[in-house]
C-alpha positions as MATLAB code, in Angstrom:
seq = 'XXXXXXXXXXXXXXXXXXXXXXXXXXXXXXXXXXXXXXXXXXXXXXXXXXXXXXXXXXXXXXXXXXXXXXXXXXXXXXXXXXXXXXXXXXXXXXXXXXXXXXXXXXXXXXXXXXXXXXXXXXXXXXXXXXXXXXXXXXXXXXXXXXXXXXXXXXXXXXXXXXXXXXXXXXXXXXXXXXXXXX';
ca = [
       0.000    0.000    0.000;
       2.749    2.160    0.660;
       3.989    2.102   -2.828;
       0.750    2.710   -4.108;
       1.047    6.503   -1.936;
       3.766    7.122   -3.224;
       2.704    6.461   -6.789;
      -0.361    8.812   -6.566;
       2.037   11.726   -5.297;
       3.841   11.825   -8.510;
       0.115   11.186  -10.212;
      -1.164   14.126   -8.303;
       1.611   16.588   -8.817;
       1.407   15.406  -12.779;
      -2.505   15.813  -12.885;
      -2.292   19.450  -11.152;
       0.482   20.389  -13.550;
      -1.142   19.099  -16.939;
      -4.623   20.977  -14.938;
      -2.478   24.095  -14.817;
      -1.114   24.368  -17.774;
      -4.458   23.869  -19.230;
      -3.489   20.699  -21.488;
      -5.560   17.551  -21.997;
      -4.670   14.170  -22.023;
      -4.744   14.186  -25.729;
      -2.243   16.936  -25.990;
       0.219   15.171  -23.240;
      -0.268   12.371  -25.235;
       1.007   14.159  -28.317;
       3.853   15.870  -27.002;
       5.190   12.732  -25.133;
       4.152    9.642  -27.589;
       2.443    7.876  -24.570;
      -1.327    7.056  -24.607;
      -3.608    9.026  -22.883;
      -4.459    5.623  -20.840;
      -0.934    5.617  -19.838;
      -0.513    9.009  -18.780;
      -4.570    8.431  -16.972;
      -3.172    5.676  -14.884;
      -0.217    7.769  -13.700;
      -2.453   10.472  -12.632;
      -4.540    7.970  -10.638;
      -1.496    6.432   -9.169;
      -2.143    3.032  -10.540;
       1.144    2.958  -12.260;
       4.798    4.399  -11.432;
       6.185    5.892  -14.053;
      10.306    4.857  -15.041;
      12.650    7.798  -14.575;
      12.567    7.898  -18.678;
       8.962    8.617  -19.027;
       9.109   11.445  -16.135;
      11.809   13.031  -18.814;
       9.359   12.844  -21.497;
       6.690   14.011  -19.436;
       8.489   16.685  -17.619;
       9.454   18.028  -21.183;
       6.141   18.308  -22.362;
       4.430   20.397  -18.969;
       8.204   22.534  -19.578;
       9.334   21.669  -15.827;
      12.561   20.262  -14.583;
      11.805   16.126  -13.770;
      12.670   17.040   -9.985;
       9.500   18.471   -9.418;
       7.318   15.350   -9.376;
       9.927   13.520   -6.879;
      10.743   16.335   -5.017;
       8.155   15.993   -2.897;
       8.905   12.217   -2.115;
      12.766   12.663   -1.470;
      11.535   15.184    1.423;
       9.132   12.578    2.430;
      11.436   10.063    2.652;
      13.954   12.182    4.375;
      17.463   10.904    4.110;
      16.906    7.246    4.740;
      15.770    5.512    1.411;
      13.732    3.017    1.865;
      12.109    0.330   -0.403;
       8.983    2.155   -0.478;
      10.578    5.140   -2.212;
      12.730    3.644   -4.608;
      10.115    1.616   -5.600;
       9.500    2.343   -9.216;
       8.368   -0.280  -11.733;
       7.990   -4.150  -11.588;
      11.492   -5.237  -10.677;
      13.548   -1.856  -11.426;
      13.953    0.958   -8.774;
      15.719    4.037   -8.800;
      16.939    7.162   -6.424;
      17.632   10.552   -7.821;
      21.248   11.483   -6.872;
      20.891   14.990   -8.004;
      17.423   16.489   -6.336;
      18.797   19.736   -6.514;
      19.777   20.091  -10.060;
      16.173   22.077  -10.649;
      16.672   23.227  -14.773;
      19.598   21.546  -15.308;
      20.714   19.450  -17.963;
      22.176   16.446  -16.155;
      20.158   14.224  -13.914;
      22.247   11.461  -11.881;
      20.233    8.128  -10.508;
      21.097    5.049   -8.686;
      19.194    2.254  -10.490;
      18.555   -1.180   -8.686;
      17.313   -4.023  -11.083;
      15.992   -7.326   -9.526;
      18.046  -11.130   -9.881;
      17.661  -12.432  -13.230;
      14.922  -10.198  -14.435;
      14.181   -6.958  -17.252;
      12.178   -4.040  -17.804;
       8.634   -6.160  -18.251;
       7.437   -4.710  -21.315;
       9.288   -1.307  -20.838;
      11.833   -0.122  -23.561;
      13.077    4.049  -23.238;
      14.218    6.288  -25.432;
      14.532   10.469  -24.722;
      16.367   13.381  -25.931;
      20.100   13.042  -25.096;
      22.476   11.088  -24.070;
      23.374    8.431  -21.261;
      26.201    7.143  -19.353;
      25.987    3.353  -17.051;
      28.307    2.427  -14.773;
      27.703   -0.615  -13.475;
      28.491   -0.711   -9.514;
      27.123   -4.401   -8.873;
      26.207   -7.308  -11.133;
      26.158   -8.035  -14.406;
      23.643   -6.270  -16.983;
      22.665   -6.273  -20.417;
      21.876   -2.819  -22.215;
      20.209   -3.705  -25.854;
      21.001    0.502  -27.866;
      17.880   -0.144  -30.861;
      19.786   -3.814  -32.149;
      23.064   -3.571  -30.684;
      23.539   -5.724  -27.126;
      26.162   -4.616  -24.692;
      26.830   -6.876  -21.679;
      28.564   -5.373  -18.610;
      30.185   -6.252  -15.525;
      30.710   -4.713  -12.590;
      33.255   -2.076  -12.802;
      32.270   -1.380  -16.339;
      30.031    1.097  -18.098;
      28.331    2.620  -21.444;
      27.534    5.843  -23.210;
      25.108    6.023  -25.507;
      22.591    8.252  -27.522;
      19.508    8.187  -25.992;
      17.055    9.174  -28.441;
      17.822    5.286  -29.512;
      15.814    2.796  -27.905;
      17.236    1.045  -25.019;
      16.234   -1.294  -22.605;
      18.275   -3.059  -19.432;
      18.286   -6.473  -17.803;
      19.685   -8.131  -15.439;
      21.691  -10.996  -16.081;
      23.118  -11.656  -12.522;
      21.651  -14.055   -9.810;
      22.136  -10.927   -7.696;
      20.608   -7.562   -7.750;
      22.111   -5.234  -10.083;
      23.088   -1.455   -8.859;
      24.014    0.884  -11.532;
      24.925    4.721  -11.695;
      23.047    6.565  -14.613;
      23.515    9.495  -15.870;
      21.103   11.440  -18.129;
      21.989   14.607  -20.063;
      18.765   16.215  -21.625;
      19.176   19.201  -24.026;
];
């Protein structure tokens, strides 16, 4: 249940935004390439949305990412617990860089469950990105391309490309990722 809090805070700040800015699901839908279903089940907090589809949808409303998980990092205080890094099915992430309100590069700490992959889930956003994997052994598919990495090593990539992790380790995979968005 406590997940399912913290999901509707980010679906409440997004639903206020899109209600301020005076934009309908059809036009968030437009701007982002998500369905207006998707973006509906956000807002209701029936989903949690993967730090790549706050990008999109932060560039769309024209506000930095860290407002929809500012208000759960203060929240959470400075313990992180599983509740808040609690994302998506089997992936979790912390923001490293709270702070860095209209800035360009946005650091996370991603955690990716034992033997498992973004169900379903493939990203792609303006930019570029940079993995460095701190635990575990991953595989990052870039569109057709697969890269496997160990611990120790890492990736940088154009992110407009499609990409999608797994985790090919028997333990759980920790990664630092770095996101530069023009």
């Amino acid at each position: 249940m406590a997940a399912r809090k913290k999901s509707q805070s980010i679906g409440k700040k997004l639903l206020k935004l899109r209600r301020e800015k005076k934009l309908t699901l059809k036009h968030l839908a437009n701007e982002t390439g998500l369905t207006t279903q998707y973006i509906s089940q956000i807002e209701k907090g029936e989903v949690m949305p993967p730090v790549a589809v706050i990008l999109r949808l932060s560039r769309a409303l024209e506000i930095d990412s860290s407002l929809l998980l500012q208000e759960e990092k203060a929240k959470a205080g400075k313990k992180i617990d599983e509740d808040y890094q609690k994302r998506t099915e089997a992936y979790t992430y912390e923001t490293l860089t709270p702070e860095a309100r209209h800035k360009h590069l946005k650091a996370f700490k991603v955690f990716i469950d034992p033997k498992s992959h973004h169900k379903g889930v493939s990203y792609q956003h303006l930019g570029e990105e940079f993995i460095y994997v701190l635990k575990g052994k991953i595989e990052v598919m870039v569109g057709d391309n697969k890269n496997v990495l160990d611990e120790g090593q890492c990736i940088h990539f154009n992110s407009s490309i499609v990409h999608k992790l797994r985790n090919l380790s028997s333990k759980k995979a920790e990664l630092l990722v770095v996101l530069y968005t023009p």
